[in-house]
N, C-alpha and C positions, 0 to 999 in steps of 0.2 A: 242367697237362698232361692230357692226354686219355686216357692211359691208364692206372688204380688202382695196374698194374702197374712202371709207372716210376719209377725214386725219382730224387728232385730231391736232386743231390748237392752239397756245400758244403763249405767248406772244414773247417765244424765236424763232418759227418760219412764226409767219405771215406775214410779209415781206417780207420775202424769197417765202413762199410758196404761197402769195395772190396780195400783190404788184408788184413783180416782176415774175408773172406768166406770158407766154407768151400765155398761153391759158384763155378763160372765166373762174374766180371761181365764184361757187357760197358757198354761205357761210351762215351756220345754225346757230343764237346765240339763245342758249337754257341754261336749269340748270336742273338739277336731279331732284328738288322737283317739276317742271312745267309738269304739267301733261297733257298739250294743248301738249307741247316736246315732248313727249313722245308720245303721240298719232302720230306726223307729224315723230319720227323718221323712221318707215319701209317706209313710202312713201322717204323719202330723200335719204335713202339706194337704190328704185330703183330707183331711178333718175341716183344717181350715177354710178350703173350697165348698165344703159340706154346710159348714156354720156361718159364710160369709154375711157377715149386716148383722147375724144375731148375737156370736161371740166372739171375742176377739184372739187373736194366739197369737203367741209370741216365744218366741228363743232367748234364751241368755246364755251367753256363752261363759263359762266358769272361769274361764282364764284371764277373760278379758274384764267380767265383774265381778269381782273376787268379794268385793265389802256384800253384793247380795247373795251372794250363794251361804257366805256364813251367816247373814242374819236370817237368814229361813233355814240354816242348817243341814245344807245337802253334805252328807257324804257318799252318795253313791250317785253315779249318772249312768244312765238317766233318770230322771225324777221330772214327774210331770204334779203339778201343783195347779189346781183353779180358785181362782179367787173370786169372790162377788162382793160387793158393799167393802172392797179394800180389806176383806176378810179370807184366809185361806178356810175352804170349804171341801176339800178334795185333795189328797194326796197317795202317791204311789212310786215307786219306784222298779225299775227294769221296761224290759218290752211290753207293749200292747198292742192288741188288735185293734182295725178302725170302729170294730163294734163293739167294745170296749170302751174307748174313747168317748162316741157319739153316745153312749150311754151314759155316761157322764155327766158331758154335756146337757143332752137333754133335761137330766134330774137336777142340774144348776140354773136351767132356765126355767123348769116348773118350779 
């Protein structure tokens, strides 16, 4: 991942690092061969850069966490999902803009 700031989420740590975050995550589910992914990944990189300290992001890759993508029930990727208090509070799926996003954010941290 391109940016220090993204954490690569798994089924071994997303609990740890999305449920029991005490800050907002927000959370990218994408796959390698999704090329819509690929396009929104530099923007989610600066998101990340943008919210560094105040929220967290992360990626999960669909293929590789198959038990989380169905129990939050994606079928379309991308799908971007924020959580707070280990609660989904935000969801959307396709492209966005960083000001789109940051707005998001923003409203999961007020």
């Amino acid at each position: 991942m391109a940016s220090p700031h993204v954490l690569e989420l798994t089924e071994e740590n997303f609990a740890t690092e999305v449920l029991k975050s005490s800050q907002p995550v927000m959370v990218d589910f994408w796959a390698e061969w999704c090329q819509p992914c690929r396009i929104l990944g530099p923007t989610v990189d600066a998101v990340a850069e943008e919210f560094a300290g105040r929220v967290k992001v992360g990626k999960v890759d669909i293929e590789n966490a198959r038990e989380i993508a169905m129990q939050y029930g994606i079928q379309a990727i991308p799908t971007i999902m924020i959580f707070k208090g280990g609660q989904v509070v935000d969801r959307f799926s396709g492209l966005r803009n960083k000001a789109d996003l940051s707005s998001v954010l923003e409203r999961a941290l007020g």
